[in-house]
N, C-alpha and C positions, 0 to 999 in steps of 0.2 A: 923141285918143290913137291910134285907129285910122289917121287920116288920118297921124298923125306914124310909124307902121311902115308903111302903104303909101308912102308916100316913100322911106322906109329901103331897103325892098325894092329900089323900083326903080331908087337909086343904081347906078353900076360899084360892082362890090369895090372899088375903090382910093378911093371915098370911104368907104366902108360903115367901110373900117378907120381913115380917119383921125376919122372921126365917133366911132369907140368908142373911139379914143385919147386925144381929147378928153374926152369926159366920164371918163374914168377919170382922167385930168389933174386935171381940175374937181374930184372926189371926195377926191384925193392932196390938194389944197389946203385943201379945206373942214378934214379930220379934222387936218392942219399946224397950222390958222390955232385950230381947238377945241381941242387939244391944250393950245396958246402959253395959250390963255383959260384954262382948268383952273389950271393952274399958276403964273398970274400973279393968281390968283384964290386961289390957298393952299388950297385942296380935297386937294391929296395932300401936305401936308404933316404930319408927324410927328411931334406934342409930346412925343411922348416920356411914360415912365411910371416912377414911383418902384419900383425893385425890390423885388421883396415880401422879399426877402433881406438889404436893406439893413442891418439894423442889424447883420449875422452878417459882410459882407462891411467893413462898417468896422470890427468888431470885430479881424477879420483884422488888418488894416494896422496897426494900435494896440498889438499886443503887442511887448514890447519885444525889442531886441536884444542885443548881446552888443559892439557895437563899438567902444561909448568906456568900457567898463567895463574894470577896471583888472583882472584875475581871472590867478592864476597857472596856468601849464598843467598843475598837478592838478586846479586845478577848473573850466579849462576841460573836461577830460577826465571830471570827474563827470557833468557836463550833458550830456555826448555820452552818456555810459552811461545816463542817466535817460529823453535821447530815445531810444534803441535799445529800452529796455525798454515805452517807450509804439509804438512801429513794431513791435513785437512782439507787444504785446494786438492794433494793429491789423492783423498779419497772420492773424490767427485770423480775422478775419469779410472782410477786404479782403487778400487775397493780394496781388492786382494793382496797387493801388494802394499798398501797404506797399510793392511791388516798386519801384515810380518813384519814390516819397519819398526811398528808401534811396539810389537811384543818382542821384538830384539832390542829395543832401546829404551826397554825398561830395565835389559838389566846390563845396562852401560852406564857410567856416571860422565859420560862429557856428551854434552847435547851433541853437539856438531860430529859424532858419527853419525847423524839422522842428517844431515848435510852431502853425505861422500853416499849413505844408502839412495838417496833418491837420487843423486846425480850419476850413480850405476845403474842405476834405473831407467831414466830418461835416455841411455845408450841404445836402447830397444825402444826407444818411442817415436814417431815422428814427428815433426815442429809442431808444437801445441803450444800457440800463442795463448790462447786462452786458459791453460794453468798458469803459466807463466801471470798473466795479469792477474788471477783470483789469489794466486801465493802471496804475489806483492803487496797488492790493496790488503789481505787479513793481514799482513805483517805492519803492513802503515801504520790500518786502524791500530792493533795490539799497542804500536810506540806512544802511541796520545794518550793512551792511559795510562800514568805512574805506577811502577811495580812497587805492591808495599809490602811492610817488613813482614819475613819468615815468620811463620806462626802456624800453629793448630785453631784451625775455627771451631773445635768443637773445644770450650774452656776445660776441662778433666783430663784431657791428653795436652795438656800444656807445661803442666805440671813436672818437677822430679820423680814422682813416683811412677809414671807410667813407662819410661822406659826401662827402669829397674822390675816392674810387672810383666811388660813385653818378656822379657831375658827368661823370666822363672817361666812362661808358661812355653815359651819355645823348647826348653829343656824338658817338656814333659809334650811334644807332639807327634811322636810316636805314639804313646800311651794315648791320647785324645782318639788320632786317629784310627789308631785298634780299635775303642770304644766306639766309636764311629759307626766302624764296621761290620761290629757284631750285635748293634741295635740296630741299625738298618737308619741312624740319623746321621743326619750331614757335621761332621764335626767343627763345624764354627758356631755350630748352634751351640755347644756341649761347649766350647769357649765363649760366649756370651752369657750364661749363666756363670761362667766362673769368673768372669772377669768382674761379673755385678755383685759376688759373693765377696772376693779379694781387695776391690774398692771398697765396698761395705765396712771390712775387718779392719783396713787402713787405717780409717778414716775416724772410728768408732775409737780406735784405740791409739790413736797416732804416734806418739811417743816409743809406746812399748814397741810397737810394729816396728817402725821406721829402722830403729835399730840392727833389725833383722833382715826385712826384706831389702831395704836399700844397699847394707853393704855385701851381703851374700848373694840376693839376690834368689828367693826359694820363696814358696804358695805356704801360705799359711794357713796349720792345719788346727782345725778346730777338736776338740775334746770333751767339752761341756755344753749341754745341752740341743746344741747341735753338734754336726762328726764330718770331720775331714772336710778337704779343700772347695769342695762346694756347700757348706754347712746343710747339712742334708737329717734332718732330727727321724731318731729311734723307730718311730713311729710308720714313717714315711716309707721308709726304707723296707718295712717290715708290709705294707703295703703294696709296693713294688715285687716283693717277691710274689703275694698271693696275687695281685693281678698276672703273672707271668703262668700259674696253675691253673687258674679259674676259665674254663673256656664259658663260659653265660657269662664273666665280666664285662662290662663297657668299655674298660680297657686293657681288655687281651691282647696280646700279640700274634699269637697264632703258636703251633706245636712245634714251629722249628726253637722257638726262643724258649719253651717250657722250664731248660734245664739250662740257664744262661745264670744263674743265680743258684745251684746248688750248692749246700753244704758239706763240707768232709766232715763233720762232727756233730752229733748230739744237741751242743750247746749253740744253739741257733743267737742268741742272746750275747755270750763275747765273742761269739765268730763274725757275728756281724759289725760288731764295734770294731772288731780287730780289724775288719776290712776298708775300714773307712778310715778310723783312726791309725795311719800309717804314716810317716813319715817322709817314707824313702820311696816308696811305689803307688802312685795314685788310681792306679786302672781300675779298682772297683771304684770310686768316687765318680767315675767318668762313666762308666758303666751304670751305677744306678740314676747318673743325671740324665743318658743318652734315653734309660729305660721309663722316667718320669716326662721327658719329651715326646717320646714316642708312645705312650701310651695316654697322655693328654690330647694328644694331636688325635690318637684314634676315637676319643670318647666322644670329642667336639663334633667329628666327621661322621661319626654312628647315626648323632641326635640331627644329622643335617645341615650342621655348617663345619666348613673345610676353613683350618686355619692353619692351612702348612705352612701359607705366604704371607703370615704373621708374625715373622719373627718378635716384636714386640710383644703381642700377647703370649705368645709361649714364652718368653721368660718372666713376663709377670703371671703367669700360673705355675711356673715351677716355684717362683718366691710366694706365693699364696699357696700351696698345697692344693692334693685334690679336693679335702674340703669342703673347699671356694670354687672348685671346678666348675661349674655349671652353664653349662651351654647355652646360646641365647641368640639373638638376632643384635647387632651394633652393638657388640663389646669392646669395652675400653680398656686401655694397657693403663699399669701404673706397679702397684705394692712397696715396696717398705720406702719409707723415706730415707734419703742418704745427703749429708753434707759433703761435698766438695769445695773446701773454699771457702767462699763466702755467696755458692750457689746450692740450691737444693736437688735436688734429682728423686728419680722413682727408679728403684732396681730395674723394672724394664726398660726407660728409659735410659738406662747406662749402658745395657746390652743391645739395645737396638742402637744407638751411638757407636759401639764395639762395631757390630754387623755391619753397618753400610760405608762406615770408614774407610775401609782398605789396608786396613792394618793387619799385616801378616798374614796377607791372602796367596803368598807363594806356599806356606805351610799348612796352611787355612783355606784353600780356595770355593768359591761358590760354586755349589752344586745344580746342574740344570734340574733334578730334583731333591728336597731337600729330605723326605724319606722315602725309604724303600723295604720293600719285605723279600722273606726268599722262604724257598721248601723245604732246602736243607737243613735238617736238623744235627746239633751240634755232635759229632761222635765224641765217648769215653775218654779220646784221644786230647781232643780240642776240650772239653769241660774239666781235662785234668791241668793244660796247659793256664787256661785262665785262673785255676785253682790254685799254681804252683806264682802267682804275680804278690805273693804277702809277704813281707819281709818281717825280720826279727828282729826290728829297731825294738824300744823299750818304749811303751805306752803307759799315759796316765793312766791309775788304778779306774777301772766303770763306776761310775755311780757315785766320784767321788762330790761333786758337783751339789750332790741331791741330801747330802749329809750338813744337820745342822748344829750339830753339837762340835762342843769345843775342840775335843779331841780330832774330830774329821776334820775341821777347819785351820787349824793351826799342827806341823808336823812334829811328832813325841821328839822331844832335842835327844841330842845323840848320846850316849854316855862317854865323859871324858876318859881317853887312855892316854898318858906318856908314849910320845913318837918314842918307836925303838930306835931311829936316827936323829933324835936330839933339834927336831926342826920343828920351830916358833911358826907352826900354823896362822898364826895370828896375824902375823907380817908378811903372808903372801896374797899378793893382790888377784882376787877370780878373772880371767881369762871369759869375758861374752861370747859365746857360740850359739848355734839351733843345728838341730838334729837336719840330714839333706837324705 
C-alpha cells in the first residue's frame, strides 16, 4: 500500500488526476451494477399492507345514493335538511371540516354524499358520543315538522319569468364581471339594478316582452327615453362621465378611473347612445351602472354616512338618480313602483330581494368588500380594449321617441315594386325574432 502512494506521489499531476478519475469511475460503476442487483433481487419492493381502516373505508363506498331513486323534490329536499342538521352537530366539534363538506355538497345534487363525507371523517375521530347524540336529536326534532311543498318565499322569483331572466343575465357574466372590475363595485350590485330594471320592463309591458325574453331568453334593451339594459336616461349618463373628470366633484372617483369613459369621437351625443343602445354587447351598460354606484356610494361617505352595506339604498338611488341623491341620517329605500302579480314592489326592493337570495352567487358571489379603489390608471392599451366592446348591430334612429309629428310617428310606407321572382309578399307569414 505504501509502495502504491509512493508511486502516486511521484506521478505528474496530470496522471495523479486521471488516476483519481478512474477509480471514482470504477466506484460510480460498482454501486450502478449493486444498485441493478438489489432491485432485480426484490429487496426494495413493497407488499403493501391491509389498511387498519379498511372495513370504515369500505363502509364509506357502500352507502347508498340517491341517483336512481325515484324521490319528488320535497323529499328530495327533506334529505338535504336532515344532512344540514347532521353538518350542524358536526360543526360544533369540526368547524373546519363541516366547512368543506358544506361547500362540496353544494355542488352535488344527491344529499347523502354528505353522509359517506362525514362518515370519512369520523375515520380520524375518536368515539364521540356526544355528536352522535346532537346529530340524532337535530335529525328527530327536523322529522316532526312536515316538509312543505317546493317553492320560492320570495313571491317574484316564483314566477315563469325569472328563470327565463336568470339565463339572459348569466349570458352576460363575464361582461358584469369585467364592469365589476374596472369600477372598483362588486358585481352583484351591478346585477341588482338590472335585475330591478328587467322586471320593471317585463312587467310594464308584458305581452310584448314575454314574447321575447321567454323564448330566446335575452335583456331587454331600451331605446327611448331611457337607453340600454339598465335604462340608464341621456342625461345621467352624461353626468357620469363629468363626475369621472371633475376632481372637486362629490362624486369623484379618483385619477385612476378619469378615462374609463372616453370617447373615440367628436360626437359625444350618438357615441353615447351608441354605447348603451346596443344590442349584442352590454359592457358600457354595466359600466355606467357600476360608475353611478360607485360614485353614489362615495358622495354619501363624503357627507358622513357610509352606505356600502346598503345594498337596498343604493339601488333605490340608482332608480332615483343623483338628483335625489342627498345624503342624510335614517334613509329609506324604495323608488319606482313595480307590479308583480298581483303584488306591488319598489325597485329597490326587487334588488335587495335579488341580493340576499342567493340566486346565482357561483357567478355572482358576495364580496367581503363591496367597493374598492386602485392607483392604476387605465393605460391607452386597456381604454382602447373597453373602446373596441360596441358592436355594429343596427340601432333605432336617436331622438326618434322625442318626435311629434306624423311623419316621425308613423313609418313613410315603402313604394310598391313587382318582385323580380314573381313572389306574393302578401302570403308570407313574418317570422318573430330580437336582435341577441
Amino acid at each position: 500500500m505504501k509502495q502504491l502512494w509512493f508511486d502516486f506521489k511521484v506521478r505528474p499531476l496530470w496522471r495523479q488526476i486521471c488516476d483519481i478519475l478512474l477509480v471514482l469511475f470504477a466506484l460510480a460503476g460498482v454501486a450502478i451494477i449493486g444498485a441493478w442487483g438489489v432491485y432485480q433481487l426484490g429487496v426494495t419492493n413493497n407488499g403493501g399492507a391491509v389498511d387498519k381502516n379498511y372495513r370504515s373505508l369500505m363502509s364509506v363506498s357502500e352507502i347508498e345514493d340517491l341517483q336512481h331513486a325515484s324521490l319528488s323534490q320535497e323529499q328530495i329536499d327533506a334529505e338535504w335538511a336532515l344532512r344540514y342538521a347532521r353538518l350542524a352537530a358536526l360543526a360544533r366539534y369540526y368547524p373546519v371540516n363541516a366547512r368543506l363538506i358544506l361547500t362540496a355538497a353544494q355542488h352535488s345534487d344527491d344529499p347523502l354524499v354528505v353522509d359517506r363525507m362525514i362518515a370519512a371523517a369520523k375515520i380520524y375521530m375518536e368515539e364521540n358520543e356526544g355528536l352522535d347524540v346532537l346529530a340524532d336529536g337535530l335529525c328527530e326534532r327536523l322529522q316532526t315538522v312536515p316538509q312543505q311543498p317546493a317553492g320560492n318565499v320570495i313571491p317574484w322569483m316564483g314566477g315563469v319569468e325569472w328563470p327565463a331572466l336568470k339565463q339572459a343575465i348569466l349570458r352576460d357574466s363575464a361582461l358584469i364581471n369585467e364592469a365589476g372590475r374596472l369600477t372598483g363595485v362588486e358585481p352583484r350590485l351591478i346585477v341588482g339594478c338590472l335585475v330591478g330594471e328587467q322586471i320593471r320592463l317585463f312587467n310594464s309591458k308584458r305581452e310584448m316582452f314575454k314574447k321575447y325574453l321567454g323564448p330566446v331568453k335575452v335583456l331587454s334593451v331600451q331605446s327611448q327615453f331611457s337607453y340600454g339594459v339598465n335604462g340608464i336616461k341621456d342625461f345621467t349618463a352624461k353626468a357620469v362621465e363629468e363626475h369621472l373628470k371633475d376632481p372637486t366633484s362629490e362624486f369623484y372617483m379618483g385619477r385612476a378611473y378619469e378615462h374609463l369613459l372616453d370617447f373615440v369621437t367628436d360626437d359625444h351625443v350618438t357615441e353615447r347612445y351608441n354605447r348603451l343602445v346596443d344590442y349584442r354587447n352590454h359592457l358600457y351598460s354595466y359600466i355606467y351602472t357600476g360608475c353611478i354606484l360607485h360614485q353614489t356610494m362615495l358622495q354619501w361617505r363624503r357627507a358622513g354616512y357610509d352606505i356600502s352595506d346598503r345594498p337596498d339604498l343604493l339601488f333605490t338611488l340608482f332608480n332615483v338618480g343623483f338628483s335625489q341623491s342627498e345624503p342624510k341620517a335614517n334613509p329609506v329605500a324604495g323608488g319606482s313602483h313595480i307590479q308583480v302579480g298581483d303584488r306591488m314592489y319598489t325597485f329597490g326592493a326587487l334588488g335587495f330581494d335579488f341580493y340576499y337570495s342567493g340566486e346565482m352567487a357561483e357567478a355572482f358571489p358576495f364580496h367581503r368588500q363591496r367597493f374598492t379603489t386602485t392607483d392604476r390608471s387605465l393605460s391607452p392599451a386597456d381604454i382602447e380594449r373597453i373602446q373596441r366592446n360596441m358592436s355594429d348591430c343596427k340601432r333605432p334612429e336617436r331622438g326618434l321617441e322625442y318626435r311629434n309629428d306624423s311623419a316621425a310617428s308613423s313609418p313613410t310606407p315603402p313604394v310598391e315594386k313587382p318582385d323580380p321572382f314573381g313572389i306574393n309578399h302578401d302570403k308570407i307569414q313574418p317570422v318573430e325574432h330580437t336582435a341577441q
